[in-house]
LUMBALO-398499 format. One record per residue (C-alpha): residue number from 1; x, y, z. Coordinates in steps of 0.25 Angstrom, whole numbers. Example, Ala and Ser with C-alpha at 12.3 -4.5 7.8 and 13.67 -1.06 7.14 Angstrom:
BEGIN
<site><seq>1</seq><x>49</x><y>-18</y><z>31</z></site>
<site><seq>2</seq><x>55</x><y>-4</y><z>29</z></site>
//
This chain:
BEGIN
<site><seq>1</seq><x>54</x><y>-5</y><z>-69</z></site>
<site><seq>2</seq><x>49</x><y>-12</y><z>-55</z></site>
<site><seq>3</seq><x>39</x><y>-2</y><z>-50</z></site>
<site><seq>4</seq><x>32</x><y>-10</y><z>-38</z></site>
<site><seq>5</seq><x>35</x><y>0</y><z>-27</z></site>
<site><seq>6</seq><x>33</x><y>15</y><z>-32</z></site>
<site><seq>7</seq><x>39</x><y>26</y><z>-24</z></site>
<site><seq>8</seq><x>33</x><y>39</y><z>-24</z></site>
<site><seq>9</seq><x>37</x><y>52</y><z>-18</z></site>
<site><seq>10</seq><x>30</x><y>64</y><z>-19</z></site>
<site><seq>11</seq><x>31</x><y>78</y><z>-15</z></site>
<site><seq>12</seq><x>23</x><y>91</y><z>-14</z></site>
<site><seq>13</seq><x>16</x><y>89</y><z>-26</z></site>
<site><seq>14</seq><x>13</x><y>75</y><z>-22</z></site>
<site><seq>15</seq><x>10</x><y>76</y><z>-6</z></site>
<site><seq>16</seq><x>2</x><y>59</y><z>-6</z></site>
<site><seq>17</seq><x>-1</x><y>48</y><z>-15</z></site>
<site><seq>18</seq><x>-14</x><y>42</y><z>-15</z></site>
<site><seq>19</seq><x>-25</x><y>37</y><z>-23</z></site>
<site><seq>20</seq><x>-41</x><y>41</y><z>-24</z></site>
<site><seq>21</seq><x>-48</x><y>30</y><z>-18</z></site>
<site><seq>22</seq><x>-48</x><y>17</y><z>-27</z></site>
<site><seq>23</seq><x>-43</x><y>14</y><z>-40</z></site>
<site><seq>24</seq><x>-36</x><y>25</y><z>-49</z></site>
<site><seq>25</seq><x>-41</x><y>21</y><z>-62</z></site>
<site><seq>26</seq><x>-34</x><y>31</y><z>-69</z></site>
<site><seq>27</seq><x>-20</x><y>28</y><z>-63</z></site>
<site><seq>28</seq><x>-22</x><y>13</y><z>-64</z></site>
<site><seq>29</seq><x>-21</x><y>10</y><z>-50</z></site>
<site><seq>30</seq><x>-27</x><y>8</y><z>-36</z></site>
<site><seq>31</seq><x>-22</x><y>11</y><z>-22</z></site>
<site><seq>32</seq><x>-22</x><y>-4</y><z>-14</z></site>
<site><seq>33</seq><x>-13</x><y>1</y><z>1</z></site>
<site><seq>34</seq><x>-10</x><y>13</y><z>7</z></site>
<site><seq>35</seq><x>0</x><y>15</y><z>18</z></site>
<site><seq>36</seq><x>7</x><y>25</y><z>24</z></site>
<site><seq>37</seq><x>20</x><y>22</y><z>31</z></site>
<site><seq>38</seq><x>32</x><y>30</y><z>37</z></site>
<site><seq>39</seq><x>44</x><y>24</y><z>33</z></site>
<site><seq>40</seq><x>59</x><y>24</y><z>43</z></site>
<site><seq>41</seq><x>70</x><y>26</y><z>34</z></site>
<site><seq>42</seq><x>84</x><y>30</y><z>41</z></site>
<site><seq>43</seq><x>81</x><y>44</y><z>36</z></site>
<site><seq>44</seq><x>68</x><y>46</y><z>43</z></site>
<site><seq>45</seq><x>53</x><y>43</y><z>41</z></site>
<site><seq>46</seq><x>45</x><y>43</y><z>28</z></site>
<site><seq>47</seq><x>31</x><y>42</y><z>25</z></site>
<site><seq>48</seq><x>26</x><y>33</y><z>14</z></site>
<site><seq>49</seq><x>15</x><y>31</y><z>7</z></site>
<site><seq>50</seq><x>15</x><y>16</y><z>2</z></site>
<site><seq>51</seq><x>1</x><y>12</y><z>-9</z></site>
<site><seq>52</seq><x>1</x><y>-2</y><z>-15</z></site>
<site><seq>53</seq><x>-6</x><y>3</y><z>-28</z></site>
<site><seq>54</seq><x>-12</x><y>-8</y><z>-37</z></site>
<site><seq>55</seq><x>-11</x><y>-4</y><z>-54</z></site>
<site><seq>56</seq><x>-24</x><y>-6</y><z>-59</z></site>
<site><seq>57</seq><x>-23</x><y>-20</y><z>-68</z></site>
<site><seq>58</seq><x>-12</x><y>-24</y><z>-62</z></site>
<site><seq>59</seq><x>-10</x><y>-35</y><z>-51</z></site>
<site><seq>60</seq><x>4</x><y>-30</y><z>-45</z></site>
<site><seq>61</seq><x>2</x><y>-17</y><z>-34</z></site>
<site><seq>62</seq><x>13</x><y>-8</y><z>-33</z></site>
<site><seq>63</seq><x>18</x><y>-2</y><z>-20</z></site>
<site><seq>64</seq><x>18</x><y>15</y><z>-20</z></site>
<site><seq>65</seq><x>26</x><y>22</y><z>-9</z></site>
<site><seq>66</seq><x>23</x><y>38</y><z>-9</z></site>
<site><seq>67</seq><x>31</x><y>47</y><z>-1</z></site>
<site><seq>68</seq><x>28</x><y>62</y><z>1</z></site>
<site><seq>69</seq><x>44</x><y>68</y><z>3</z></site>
<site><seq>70</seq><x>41</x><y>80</y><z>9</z></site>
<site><seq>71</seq><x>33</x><y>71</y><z>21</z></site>
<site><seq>72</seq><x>35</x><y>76</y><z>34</z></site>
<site><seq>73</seq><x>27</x><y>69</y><z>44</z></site>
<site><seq>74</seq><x>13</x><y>76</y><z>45</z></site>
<site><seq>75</seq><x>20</x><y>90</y><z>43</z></site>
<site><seq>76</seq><x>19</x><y>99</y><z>31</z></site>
<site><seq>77</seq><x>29</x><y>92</y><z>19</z></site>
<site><seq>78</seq><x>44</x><y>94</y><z>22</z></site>
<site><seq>79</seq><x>51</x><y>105</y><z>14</z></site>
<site><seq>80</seq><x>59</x><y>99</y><z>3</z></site>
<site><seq>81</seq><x>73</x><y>102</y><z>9</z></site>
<site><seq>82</seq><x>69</x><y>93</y><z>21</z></site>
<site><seq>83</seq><x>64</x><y>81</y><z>14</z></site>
<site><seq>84</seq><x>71</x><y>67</y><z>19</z></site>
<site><seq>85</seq><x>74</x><y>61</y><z>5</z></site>
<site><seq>86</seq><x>82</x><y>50</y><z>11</z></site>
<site><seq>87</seq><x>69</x><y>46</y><z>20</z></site>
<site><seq>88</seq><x>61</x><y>44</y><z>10</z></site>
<site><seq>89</seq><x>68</x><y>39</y><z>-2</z></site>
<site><seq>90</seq><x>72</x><y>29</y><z>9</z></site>
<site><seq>91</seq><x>57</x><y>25</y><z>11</z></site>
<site><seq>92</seq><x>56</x><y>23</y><z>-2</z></site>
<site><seq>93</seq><x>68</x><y>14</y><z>-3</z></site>
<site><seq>94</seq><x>61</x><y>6</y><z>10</z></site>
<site><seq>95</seq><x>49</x><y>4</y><z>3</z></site>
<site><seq>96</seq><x>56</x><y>-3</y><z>-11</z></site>
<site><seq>97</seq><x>51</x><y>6</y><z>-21</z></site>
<site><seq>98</seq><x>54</x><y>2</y><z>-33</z></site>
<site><seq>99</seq><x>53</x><y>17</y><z>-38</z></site>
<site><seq>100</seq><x>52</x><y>31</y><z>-33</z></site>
<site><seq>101</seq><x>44</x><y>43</y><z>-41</z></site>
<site><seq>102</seq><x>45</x><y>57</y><z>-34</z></site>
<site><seq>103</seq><x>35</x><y>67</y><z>-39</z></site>
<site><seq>104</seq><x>40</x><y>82</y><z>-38</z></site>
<site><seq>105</seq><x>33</x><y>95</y><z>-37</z></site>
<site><seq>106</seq><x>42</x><y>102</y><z>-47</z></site>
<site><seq>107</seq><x>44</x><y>118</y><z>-52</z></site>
<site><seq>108</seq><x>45</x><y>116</y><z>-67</z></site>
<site><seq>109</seq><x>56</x><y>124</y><z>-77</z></site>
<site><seq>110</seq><x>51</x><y>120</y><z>-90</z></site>
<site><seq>111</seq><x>41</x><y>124</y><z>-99</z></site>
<site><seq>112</seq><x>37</x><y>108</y><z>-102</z></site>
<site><seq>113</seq><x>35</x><y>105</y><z>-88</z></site>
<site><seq>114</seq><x>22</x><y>113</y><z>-83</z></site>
<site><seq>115</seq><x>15</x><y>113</y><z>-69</z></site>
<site><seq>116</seq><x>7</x><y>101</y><z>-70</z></site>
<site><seq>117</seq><x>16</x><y>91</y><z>-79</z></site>
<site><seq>118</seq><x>21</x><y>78</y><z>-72</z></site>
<site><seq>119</seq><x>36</x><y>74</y><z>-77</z></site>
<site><seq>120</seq><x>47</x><y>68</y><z>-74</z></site>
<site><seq>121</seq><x>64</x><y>70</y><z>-69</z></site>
<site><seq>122</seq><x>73</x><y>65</y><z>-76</z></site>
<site><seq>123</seq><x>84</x><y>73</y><z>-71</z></site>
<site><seq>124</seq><x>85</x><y>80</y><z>-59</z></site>
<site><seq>125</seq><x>99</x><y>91</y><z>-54</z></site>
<site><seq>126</seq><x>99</x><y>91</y><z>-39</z></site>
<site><seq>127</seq><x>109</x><y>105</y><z>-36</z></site>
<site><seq>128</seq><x>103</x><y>104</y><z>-20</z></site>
<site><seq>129</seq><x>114</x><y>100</y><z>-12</z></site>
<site><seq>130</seq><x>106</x><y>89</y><z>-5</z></site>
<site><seq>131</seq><x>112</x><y>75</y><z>-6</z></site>
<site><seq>132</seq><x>104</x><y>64</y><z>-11</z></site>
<site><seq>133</seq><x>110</x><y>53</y><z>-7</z></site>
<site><seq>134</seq><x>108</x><y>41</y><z>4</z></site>
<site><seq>135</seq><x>123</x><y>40</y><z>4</z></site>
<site><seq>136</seq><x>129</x><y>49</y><z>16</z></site>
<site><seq>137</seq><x>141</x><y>39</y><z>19</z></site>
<site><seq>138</seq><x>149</x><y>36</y><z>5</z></site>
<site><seq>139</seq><x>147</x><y>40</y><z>-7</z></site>
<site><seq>140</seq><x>138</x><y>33</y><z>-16</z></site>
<site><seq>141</seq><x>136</x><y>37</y><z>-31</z></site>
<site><seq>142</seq><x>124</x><y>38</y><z>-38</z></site>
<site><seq>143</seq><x>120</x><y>41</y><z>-54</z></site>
<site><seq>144</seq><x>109</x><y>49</y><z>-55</z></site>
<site><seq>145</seq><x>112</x><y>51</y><z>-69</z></site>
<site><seq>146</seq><x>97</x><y>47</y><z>-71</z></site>
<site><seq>147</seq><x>91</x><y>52</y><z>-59</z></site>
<site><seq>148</seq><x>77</x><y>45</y><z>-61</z></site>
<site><seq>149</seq><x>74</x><y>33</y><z>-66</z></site>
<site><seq>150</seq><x>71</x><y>32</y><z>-82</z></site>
<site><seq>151</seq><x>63</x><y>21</y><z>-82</z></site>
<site><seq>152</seq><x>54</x><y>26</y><z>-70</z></site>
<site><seq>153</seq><x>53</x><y>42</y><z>-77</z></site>
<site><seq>154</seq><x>48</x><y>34</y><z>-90</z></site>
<site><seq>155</seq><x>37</x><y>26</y><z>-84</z></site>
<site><seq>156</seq><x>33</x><y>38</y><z>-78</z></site>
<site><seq>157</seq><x>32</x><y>46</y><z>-87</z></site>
<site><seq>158</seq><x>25</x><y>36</y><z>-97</z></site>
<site><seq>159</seq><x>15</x><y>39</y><z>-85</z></site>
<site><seq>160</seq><x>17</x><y>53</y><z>-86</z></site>
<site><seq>161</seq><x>14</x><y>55</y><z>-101</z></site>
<site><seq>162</seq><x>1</x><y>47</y><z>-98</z></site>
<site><seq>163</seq><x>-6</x><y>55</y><z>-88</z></site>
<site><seq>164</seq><x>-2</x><y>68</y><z>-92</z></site>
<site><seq>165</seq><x>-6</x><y>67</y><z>-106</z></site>
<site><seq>166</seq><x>8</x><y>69</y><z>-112</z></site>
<site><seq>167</seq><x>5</x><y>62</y><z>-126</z></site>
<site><seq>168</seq><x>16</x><y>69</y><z>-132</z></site>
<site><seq>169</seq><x>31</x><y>63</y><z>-130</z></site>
<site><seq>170</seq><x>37</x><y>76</y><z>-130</z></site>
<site><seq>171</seq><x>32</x><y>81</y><z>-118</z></site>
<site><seq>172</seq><x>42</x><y>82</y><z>-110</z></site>
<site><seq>173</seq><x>42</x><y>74</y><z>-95</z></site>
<site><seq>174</seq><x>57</x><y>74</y><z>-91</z></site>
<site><seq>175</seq><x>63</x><y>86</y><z>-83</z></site>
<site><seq>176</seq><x>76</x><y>89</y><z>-75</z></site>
<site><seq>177</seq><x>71</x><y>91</y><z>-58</z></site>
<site><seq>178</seq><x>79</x><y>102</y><z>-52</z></site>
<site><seq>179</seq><x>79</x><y>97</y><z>-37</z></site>
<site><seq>180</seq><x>77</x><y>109</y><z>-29</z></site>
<site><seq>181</seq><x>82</x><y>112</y><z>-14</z></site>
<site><seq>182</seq><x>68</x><y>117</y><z>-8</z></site>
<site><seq>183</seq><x>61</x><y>121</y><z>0</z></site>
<site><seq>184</seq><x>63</x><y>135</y><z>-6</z></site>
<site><seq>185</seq><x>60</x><y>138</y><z>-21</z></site>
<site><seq>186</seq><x>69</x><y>143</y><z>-31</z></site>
<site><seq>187</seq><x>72</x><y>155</y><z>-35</z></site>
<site><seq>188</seq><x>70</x><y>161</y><z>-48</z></site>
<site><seq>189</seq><x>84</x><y>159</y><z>-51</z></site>
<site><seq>190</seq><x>84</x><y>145</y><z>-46</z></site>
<site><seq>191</seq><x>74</x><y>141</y><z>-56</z></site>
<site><seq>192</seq><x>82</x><y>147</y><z>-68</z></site>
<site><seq>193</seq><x>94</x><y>139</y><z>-62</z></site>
<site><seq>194</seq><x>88</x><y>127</y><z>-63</z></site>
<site><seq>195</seq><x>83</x><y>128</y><z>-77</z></site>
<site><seq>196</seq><x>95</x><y>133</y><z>-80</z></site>
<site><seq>197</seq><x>102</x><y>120</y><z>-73</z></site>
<site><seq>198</seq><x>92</x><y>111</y><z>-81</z></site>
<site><seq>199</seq><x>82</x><y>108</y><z>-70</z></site>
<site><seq>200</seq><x>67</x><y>108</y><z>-76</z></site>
<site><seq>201</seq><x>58</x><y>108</y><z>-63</z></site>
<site><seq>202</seq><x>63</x><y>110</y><z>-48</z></site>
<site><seq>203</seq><x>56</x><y>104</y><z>-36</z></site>
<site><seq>204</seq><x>49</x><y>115</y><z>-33</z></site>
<site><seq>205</seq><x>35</x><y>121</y><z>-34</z></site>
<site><seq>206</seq><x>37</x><y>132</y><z>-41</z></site>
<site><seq>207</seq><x>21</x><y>133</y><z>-42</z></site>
<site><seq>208</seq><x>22</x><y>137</y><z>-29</z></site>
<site><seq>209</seq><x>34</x><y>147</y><z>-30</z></site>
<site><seq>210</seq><x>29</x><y>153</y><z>-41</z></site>
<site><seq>211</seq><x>15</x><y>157</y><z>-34</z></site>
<site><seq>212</seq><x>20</x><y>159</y><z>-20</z></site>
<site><seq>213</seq><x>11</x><y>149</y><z>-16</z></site>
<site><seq>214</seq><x>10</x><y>147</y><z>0</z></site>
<site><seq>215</seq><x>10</x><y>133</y><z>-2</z></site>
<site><seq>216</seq><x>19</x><y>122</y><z>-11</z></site>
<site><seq>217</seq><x>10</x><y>122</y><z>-24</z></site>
<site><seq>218</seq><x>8</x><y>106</y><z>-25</z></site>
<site><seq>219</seq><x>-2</x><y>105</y><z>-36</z></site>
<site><seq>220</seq><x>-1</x><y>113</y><z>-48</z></site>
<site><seq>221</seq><x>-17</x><y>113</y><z>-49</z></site>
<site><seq>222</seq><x>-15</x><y>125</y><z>-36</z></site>
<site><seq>223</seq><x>-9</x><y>134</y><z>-46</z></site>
<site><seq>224</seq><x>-17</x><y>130</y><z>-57</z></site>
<site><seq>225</seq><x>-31</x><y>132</y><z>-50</z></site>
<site><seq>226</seq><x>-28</x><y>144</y><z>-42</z></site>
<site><seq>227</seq><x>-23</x><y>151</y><z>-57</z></site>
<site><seq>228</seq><x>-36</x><y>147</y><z>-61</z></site>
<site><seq>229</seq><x>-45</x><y>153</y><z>-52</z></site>
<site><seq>230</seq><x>-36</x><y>167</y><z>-53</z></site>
<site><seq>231</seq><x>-38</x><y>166</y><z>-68</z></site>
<site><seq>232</seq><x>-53</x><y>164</y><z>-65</z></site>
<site><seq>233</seq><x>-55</x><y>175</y><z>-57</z></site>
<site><seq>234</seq><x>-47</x><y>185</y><z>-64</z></site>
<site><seq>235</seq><x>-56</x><y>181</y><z>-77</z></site>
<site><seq>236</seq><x>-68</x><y>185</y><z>-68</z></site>
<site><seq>237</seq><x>-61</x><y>198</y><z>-63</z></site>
<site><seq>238</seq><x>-56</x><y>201</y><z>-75</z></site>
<site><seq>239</seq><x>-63</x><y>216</y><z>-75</z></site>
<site><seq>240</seq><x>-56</x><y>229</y><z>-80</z></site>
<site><seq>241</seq><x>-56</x><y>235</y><z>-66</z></site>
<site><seq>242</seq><x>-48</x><y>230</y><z>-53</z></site>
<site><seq>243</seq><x>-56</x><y>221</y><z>-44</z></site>
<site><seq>244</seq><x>-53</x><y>217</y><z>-28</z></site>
<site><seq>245</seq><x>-66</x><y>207</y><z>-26</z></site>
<site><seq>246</seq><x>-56</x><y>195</y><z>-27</z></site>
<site><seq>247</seq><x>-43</x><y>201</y><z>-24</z></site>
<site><seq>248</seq><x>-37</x><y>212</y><z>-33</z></site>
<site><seq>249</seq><x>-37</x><y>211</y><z>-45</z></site>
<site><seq>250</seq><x>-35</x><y>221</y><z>-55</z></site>
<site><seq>251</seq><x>-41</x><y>227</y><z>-70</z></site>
<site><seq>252</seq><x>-41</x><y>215</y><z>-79</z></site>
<site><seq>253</seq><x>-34</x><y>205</y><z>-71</z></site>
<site><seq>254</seq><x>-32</x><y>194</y><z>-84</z></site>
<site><seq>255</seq><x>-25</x><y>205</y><z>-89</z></site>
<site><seq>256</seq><x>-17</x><y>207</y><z>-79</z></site>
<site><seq>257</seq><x>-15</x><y>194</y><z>-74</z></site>
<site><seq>258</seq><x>-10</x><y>189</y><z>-89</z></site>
<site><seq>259</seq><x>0</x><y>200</y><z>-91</z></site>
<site><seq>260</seq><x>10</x><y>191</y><z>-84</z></site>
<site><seq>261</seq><x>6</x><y>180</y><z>-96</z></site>
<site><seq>262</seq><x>9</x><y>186</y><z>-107</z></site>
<site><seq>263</seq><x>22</x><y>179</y><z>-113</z></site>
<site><seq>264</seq><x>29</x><y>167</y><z>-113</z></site>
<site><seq>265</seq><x>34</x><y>162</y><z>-101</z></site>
<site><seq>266</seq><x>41</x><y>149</y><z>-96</z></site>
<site><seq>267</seq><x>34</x><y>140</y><z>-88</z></site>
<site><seq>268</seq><x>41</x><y>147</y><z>-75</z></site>
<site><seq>269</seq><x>38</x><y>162</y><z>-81</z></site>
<site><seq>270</seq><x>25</x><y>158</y><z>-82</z></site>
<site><seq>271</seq><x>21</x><y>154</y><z>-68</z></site>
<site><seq>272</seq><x>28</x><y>167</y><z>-64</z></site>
<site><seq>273</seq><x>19</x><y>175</y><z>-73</z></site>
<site><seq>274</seq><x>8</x><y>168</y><z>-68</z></site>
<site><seq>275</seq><x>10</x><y>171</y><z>-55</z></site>
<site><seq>276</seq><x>13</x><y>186</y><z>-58</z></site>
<site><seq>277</seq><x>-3</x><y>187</y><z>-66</z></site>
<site><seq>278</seq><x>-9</x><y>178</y><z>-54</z></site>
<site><seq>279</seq><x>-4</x><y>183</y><z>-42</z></site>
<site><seq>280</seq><x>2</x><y>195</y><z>-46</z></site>
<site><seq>281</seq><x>0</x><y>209</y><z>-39</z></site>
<site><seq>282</seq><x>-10</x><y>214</y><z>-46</z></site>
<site><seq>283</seq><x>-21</x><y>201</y><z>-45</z></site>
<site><seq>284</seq><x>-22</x><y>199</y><z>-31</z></site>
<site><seq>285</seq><x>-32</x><y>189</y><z>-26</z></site>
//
């Protein structure tokens, strides 16, 4: 596969792309150019990052074009439902990429595909409504039979396999995305519909739903360092009597907080009951 000019689009869980200042030893390469330009495509402005990144060992560069699709000039990122899809898939086209690779934040509804793991679409099922074509005049048809490019999803995930440590073949990196009409979450019969449908993770943070964050949850690591310092301070707490030096917290509070963790759960059960020991009425903080 011809790979000269690499297309990147990123999302919420992926806001810039950039390098630490010289050489990245582990990766193999090095950042040579930086510019940042705003593309005129007939469907509107696009922002674009464009890198000429040189791989370590190798004489030829290669030409890396990032684009954030929630940019909205230099307002807070535009909502999902108002992203200009033709605009920037057109900038991409204007800058000759040879391929395009879209990372996604997405809400997982298998047991296989935990917060933290990197995989791929194979698949996708689009029940939106939104049409998702550049042909407004006359019909033109289109296979999608296979949605995503074979060849592109095995190099990747050669890579994949590597930098997660995933030494055994079995481990599954394949998964139907369920594309989701946001900016609002779905409901709790939503997500059963879609597993129900055949979709394995919808574009959605349900991180963030889950613990009614203020904020989009970007980075797993926000839920997994604040779980951490609540564990660390009910251990500390953990007295036989209620306490209110840090919050209210009641008679044995690891006690009460596992009571939500005693059975098996699915890996969406499990984030609820979570929740329901951290956040719960009775552990206030």
């Amino acid at each position: 596969m011809h790979m000269e000019r690499i297309g990147i689009i990123g999302g919420t869980g992926l806001v810039n792309f950039e390098f630490k200042d010289g050489p990245n030893e582990q990766y193999h390469m090095s950042e040579k150019r930086t510019d940042n330009v705003i593309v005129q495509t007939e469907y509107g402005e696009v922002p674009l990052k464009c890198m000429t990144i040189n791989i370590i060992g190798n004489d030829g560069d290669k030409e890396l074009f990032f684009l954030q699709r929630h940019h909205n000039g230099d307002q807070a990122n535009k909502p999902p439902h108002s992203i200009n899809h033709k605009a920037n898939m057109a900038a991409l086209k204007e800058a000759c990429c040879d391929v395009i690779i879209s990372v996604c934040s997405v809400g997982s509804l298998e047991a296989d595909f935990p917060p933290g793991k990197v995989a791929l679409a194979d698949q996708y099922i689009d029940f939106s409504g939104v049409a998702s074509t550049f042909s407004e005049e006359f019909a033109t048809f289109t296979s999608v039979t296979e949605p995503f490019s074979m060849e592109l999803n095995k190099m990747l995930e050669s890579g994949l396999r590597h930098s997660q440590g995933f030494d055994n073949s079995d481990e599954r990196m394949y998964y139907t995305y369920w594309l989701a009409q946001g900016p609002h979450f779905e409901t709790r019969a939503e997500v059963d519909a879609i597993g129900l449908l055949g979709g394995h993770m919808v574009g959605k943070k349900l991180l963030s739903d889950t613990f009614k964050t203020c904020k989009v949850i970007t980075d797993t690591a926000q839920v997994t360092d604040f779980l951490e310092g609540v564990w660390g301070s009910l251990a500390m707490m953990d007295y036989p009597y209620p306490t209110d030096f840090m919050g209210n917290v009641p008679a044995w509070p690891v006690t009460e907080a596992c009571k939500h963790l005693d059975k098996s759960y699915s890996q969406m059960e499990l984030l609820g009951a979570i929740h329901q020991g951290m956040c719960s009425n009775c552990i206030k903080f």
